[in-house]
KELO-22229 format. One record per atom (N, C-alpha, C): residue number from 0; residue in one letter; y, z, x. Coordinates in steps of 0.02 Angstrom, whole numbers, plus 50000, padded with zeros to 5 digits. Atoms other than C-alpha are relative to their C-alpha. Last residue first. Example, Ala and Ser with C-alpha at 12.3 -4.5 7.8 and 13.67 -1.06 7.14 Angstrom:
BEGIN
+-----+----+-------+-------+-------+
!   i ! aa !    yy !    zz !    xx !
+-----+----+-------+-------+-------+
!   1 !  S ! 49941 ! 49997 ! 49958 !
!   1 !  S ! 49947 ! 50357 ! 50684 !
!   1 !  S ! 50055 ! 50037 ! 49961 !
!   0 !  A ! 49941 ! 50000 ! 50045 !
!   0 !  A ! 49775 ! 50390 ! 50615 !
!   0 !  A ! 50060 ! 50000 ! 50045 !
+-----+----+-------+-------+-------+
***
This chain:
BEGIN
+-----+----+-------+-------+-------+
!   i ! aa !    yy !    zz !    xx !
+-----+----+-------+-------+-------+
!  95 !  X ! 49997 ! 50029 ! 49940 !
!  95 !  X ! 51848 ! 49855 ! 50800 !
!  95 !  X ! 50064 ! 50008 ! 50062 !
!  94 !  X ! 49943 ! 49973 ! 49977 !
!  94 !  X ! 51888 ! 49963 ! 50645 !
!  94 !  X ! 49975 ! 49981 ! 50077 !
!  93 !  X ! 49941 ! 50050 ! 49984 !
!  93 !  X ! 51756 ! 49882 ! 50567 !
!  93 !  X ! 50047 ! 49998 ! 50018 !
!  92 !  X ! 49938 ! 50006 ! 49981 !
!  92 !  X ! 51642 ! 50023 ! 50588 !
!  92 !  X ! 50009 ! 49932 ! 50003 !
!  91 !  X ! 49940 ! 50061 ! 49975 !
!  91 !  X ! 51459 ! 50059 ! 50532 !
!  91 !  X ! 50073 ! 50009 ! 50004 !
!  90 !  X ! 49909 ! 49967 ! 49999 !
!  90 !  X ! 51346 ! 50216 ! 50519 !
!  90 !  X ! 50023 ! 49955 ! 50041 !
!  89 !  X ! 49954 ! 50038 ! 49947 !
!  89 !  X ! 51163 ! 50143 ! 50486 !
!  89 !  X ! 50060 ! 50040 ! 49986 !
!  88 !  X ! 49921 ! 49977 ! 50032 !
!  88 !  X ! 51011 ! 50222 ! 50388 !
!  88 !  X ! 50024 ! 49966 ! 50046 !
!  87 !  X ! 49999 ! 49937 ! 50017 !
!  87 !  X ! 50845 ! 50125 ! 50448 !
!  87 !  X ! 50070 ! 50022 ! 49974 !
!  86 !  X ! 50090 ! 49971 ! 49979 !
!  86 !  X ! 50768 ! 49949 ! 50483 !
!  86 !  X ! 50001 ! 50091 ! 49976 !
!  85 !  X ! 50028 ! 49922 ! 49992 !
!  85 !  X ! 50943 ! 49892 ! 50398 !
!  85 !  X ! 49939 ! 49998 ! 50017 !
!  84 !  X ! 50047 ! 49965 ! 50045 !
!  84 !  X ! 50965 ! 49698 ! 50408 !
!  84 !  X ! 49991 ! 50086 ! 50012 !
!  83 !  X ! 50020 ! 49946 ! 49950 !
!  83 !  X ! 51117 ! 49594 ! 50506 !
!  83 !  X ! 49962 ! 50036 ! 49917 !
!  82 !  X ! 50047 ! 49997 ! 49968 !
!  82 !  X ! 51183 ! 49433 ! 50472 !
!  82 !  X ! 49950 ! 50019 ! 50016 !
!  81 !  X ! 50018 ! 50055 ! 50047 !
!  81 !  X ! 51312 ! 49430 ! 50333 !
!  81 !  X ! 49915 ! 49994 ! 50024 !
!  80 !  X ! 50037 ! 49995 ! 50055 !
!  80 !  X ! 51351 ! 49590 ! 50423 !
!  80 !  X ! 49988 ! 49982 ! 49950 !
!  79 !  X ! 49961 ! 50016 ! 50057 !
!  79 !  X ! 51409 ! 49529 ! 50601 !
!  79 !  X ! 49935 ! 50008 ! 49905 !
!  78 !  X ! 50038 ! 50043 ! 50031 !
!  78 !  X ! 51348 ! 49612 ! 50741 !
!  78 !  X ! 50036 ! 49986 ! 49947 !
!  77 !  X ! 49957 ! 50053 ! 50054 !
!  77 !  X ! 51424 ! 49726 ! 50869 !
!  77 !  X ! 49952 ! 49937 ! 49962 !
!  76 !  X ! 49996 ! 49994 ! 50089 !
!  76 !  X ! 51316 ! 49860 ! 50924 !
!  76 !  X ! 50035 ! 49954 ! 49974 !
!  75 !  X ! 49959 ! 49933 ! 50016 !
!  75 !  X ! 51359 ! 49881 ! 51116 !
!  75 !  X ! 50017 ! 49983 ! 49924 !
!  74 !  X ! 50030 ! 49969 ! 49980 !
!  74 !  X ! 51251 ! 49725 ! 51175 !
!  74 !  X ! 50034 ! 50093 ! 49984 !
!  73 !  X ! 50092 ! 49968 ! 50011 !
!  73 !  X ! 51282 ! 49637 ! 51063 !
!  73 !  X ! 49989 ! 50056 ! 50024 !
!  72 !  X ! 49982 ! 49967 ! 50073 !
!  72 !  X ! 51498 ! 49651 ! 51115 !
!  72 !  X ! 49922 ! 50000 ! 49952 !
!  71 !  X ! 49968 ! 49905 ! 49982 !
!  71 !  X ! 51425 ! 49611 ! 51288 !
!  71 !  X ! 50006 ! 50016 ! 49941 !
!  70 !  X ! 50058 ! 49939 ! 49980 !
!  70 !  X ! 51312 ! 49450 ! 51221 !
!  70 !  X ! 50016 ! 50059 ! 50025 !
!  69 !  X ! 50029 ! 50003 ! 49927 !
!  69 !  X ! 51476 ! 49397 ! 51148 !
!  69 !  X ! 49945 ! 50051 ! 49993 !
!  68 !  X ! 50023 ! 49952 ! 49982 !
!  68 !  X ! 51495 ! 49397 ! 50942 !
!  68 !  X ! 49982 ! 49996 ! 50066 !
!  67 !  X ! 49968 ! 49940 ! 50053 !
!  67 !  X ! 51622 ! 49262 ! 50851 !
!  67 !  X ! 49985 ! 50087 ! 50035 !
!  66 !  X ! 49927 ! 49996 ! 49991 !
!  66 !  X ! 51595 ! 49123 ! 50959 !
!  66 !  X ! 50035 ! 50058 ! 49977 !
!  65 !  X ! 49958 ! 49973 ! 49922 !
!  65 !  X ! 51435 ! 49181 ! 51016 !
!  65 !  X ! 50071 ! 49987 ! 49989 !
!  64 !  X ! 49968 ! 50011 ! 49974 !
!  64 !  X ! 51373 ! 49157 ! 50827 !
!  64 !  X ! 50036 ! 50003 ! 50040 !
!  63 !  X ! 49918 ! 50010 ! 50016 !
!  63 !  X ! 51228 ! 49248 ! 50792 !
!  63 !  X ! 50041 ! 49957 ! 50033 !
!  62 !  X ! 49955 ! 50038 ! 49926 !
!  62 !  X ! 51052 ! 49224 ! 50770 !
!  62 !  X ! 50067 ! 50012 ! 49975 !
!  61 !  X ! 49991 ! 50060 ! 49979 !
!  61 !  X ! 51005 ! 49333 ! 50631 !
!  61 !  X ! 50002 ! 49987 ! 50054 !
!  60 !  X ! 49944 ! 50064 ! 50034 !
!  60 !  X ! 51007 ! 49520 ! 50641 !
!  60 !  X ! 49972 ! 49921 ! 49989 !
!  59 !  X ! 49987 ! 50063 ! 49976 !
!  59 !  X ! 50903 ! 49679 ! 50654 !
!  59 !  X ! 50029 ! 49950 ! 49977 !
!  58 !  X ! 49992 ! 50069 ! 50036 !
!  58 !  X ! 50938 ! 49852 ! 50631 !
!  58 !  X ! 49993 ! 49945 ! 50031 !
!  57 !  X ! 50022 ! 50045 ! 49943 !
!  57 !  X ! 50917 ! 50040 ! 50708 !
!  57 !  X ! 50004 ! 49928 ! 49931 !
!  56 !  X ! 50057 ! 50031 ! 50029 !
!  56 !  X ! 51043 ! 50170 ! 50685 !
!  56 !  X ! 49963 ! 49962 ! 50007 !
!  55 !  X ! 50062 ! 49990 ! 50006 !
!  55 !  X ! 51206 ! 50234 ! 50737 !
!  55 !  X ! 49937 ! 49957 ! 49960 !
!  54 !  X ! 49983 ! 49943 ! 49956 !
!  54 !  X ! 51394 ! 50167 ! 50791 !
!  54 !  X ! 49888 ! 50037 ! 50006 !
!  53 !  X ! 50081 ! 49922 ! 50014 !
!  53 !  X ! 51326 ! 49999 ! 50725 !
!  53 !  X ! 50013 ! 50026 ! 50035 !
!  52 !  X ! 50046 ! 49966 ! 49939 !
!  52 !  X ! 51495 ! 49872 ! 50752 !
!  52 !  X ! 49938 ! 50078 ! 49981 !
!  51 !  X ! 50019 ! 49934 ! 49982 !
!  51 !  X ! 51539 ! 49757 ! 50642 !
!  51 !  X ! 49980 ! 50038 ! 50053 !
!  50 !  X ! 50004 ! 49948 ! 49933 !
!  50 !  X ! 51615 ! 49578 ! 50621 !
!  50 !  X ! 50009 ! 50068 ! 49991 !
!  49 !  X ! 50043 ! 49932 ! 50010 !
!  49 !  X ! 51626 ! 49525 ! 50421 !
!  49 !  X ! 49959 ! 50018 ! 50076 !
!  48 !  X ! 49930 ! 49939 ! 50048 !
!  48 !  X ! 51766 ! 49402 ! 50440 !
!  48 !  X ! 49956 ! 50062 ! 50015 !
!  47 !  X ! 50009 ! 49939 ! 49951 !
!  47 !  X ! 51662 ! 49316 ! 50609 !
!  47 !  X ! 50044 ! 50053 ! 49960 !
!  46 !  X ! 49898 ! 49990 ! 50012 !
!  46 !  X ! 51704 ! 49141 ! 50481 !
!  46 !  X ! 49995 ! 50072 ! 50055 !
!  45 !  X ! 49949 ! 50052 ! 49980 !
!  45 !  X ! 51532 ! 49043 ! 50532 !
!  45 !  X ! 50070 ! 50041 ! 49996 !
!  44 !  X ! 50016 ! 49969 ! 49926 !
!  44 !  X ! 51383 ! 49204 ! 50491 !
!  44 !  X ! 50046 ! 49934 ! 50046 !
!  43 !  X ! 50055 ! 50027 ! 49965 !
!  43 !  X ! 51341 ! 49113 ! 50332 !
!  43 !  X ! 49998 ! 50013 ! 50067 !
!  42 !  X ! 50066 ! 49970 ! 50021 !
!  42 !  X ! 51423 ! 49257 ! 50206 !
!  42 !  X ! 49934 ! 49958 ! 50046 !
!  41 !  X ! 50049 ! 50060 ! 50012 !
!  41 !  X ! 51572 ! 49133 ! 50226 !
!  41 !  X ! 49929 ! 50036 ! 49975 !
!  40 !  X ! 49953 ! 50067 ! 50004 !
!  40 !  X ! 51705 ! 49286 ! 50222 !
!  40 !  X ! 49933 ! 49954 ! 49946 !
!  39 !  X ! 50042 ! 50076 ! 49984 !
!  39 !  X ! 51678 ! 49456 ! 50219 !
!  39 !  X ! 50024 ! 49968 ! 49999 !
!  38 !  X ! 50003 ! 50066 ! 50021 !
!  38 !  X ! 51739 ! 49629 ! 50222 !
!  38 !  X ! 49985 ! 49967 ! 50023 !
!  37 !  X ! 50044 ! 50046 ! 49962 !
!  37 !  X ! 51660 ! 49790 ! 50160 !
!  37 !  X ! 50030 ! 49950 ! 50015 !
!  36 !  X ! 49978 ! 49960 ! 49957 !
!  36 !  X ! 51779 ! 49918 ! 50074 !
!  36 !  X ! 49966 ! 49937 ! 50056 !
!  35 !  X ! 49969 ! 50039 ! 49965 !
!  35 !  X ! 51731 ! 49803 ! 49933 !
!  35 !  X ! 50042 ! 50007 ! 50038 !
!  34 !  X ! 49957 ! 49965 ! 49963 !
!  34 !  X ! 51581 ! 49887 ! 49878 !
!  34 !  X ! 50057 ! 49974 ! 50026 !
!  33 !  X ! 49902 ! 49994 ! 50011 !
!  33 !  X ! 51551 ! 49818 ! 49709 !
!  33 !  X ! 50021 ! 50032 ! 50071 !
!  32 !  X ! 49987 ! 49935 ! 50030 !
!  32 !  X ! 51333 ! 49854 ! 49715 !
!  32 !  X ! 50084 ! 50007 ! 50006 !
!  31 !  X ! 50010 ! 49995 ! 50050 !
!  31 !  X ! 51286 ! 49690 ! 49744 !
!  31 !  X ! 50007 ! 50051 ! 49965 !
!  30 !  X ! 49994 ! 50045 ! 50070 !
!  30 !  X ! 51409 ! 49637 ! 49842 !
!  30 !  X ! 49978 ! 50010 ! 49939 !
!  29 !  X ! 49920 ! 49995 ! 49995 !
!  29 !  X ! 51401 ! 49753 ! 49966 !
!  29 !  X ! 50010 ! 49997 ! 49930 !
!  28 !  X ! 50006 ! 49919 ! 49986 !
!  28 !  X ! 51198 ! 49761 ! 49976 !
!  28 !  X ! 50070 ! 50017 ! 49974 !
!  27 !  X ! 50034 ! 49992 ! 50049 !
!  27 !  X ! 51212 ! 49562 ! 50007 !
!  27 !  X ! 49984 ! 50068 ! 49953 !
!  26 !  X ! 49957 ! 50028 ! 50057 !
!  26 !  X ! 51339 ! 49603 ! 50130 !
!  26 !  X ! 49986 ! 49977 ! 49948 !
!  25 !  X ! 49934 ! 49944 ! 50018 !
!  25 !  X ! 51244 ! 49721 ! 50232 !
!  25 !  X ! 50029 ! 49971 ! 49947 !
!  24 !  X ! 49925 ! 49992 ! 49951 !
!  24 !  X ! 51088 ! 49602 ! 50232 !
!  24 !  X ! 50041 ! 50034 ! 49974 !
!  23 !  X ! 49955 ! 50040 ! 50019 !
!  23 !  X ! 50931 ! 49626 ! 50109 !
!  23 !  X ! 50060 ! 50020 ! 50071 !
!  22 !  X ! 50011 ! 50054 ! 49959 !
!  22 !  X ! 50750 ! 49645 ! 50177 !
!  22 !  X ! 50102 ! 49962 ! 49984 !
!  21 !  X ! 50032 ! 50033 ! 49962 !
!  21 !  X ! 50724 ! 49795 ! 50101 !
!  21 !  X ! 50020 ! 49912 ! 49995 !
!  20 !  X ! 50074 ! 50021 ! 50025 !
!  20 !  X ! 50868 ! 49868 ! 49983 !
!  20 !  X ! 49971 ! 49952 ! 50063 !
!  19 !  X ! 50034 ! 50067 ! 49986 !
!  19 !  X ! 51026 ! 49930 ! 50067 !
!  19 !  X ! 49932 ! 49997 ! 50000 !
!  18 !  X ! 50064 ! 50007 ! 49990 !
!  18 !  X ! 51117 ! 50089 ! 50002 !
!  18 !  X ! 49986 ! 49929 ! 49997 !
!  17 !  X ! 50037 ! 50035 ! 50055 !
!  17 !  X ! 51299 ! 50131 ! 49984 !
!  17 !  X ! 49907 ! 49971 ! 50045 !
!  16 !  X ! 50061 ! 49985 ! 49970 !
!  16 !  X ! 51415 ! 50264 ! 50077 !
!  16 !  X ! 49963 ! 49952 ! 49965 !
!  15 !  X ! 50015 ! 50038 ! 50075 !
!  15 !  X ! 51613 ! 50238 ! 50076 !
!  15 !  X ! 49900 ! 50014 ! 50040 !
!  14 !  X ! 50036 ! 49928 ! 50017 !
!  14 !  X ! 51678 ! 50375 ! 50216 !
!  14 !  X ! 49952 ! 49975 ! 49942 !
!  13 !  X ! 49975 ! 49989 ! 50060 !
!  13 !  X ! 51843 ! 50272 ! 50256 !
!  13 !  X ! 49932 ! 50048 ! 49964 !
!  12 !  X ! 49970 ! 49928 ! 49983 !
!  12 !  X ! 51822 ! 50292 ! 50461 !
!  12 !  X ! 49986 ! 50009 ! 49916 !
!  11 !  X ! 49944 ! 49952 ! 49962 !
!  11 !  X ! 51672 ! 50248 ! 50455 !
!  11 !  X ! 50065 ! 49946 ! 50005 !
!  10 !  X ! 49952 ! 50026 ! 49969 !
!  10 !  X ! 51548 ! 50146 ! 50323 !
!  10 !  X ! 50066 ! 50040 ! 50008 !
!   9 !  X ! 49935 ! 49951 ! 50012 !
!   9 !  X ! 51398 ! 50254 ! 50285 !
!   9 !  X ! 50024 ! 49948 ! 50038 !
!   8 !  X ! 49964 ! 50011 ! 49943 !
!   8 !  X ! 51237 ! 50151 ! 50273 !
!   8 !  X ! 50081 ! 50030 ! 49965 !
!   7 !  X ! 49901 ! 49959 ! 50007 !
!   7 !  X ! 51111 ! 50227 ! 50187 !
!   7 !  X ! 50026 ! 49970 ! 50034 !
!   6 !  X ! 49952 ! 49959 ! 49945 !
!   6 !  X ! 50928 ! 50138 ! 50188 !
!   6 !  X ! 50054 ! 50024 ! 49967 !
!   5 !  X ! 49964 ! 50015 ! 49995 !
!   5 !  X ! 50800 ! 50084 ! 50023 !
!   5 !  X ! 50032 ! 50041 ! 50049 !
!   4 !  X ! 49940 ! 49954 ! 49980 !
!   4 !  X ! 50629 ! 50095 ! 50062 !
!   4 !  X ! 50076 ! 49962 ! 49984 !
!   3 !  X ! 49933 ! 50012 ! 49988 !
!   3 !  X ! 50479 ! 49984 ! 50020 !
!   3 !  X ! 50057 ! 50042 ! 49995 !
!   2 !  X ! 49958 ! 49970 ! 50033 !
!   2 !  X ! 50298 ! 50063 ! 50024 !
!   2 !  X ! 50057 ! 49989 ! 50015 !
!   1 !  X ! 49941 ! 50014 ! 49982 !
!   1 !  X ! 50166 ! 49955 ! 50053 !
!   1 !  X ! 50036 ! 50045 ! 49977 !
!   0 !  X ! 49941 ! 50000 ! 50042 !
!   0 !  X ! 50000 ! 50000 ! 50000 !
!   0 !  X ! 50062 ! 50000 ! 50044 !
+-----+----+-------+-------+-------+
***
């Protein structure tokens, strides 16, 4: 038996908290529950509106766009969350 989980992700500094269903991206998750503390653009990982950075937690992404995300700014949590999947709770920042 499988057992699917929904995560937490707390978005810092403003304190907004909403939950992401398996397999769905941050901004899918956003959307579907009105958060619109969250922002986006294209939703295809082309406009770099919805650039983040994962202070905690563990997640995986898409391929991303280097124009938008350098392999340094990867490598220190930045991802963009059109892209990017909860594996567990997350505490995000767009206050880049």
């Amino acid at each position: 038996m499988v057992i699917k989980k929904n995560f937490l992700v707390l978005l810092e500094p403003s304190g907004v908290q909403f939950e992401v269903g398996p397999g769905e991206t941050l901004v899918e998750a956003a959307q579907r529950l009105g958060v619109d503390q969250l922002r986006f653009g294209c939703q295809l990982g082309g406009c770099g509106r919805c650039k983040l950075q994962v202070l905690t937690g563990e997640y995986q992404h898409e391929d991303l766009s280097w124009i938008h995300v350098s392999k340094e700014e990867e490598s220190k949590g930045i991802t963009l969350a059109c892209c990017t999947r909860a594996l567990g709770d997350l505490v995000i920042t767009q206050e880049l």
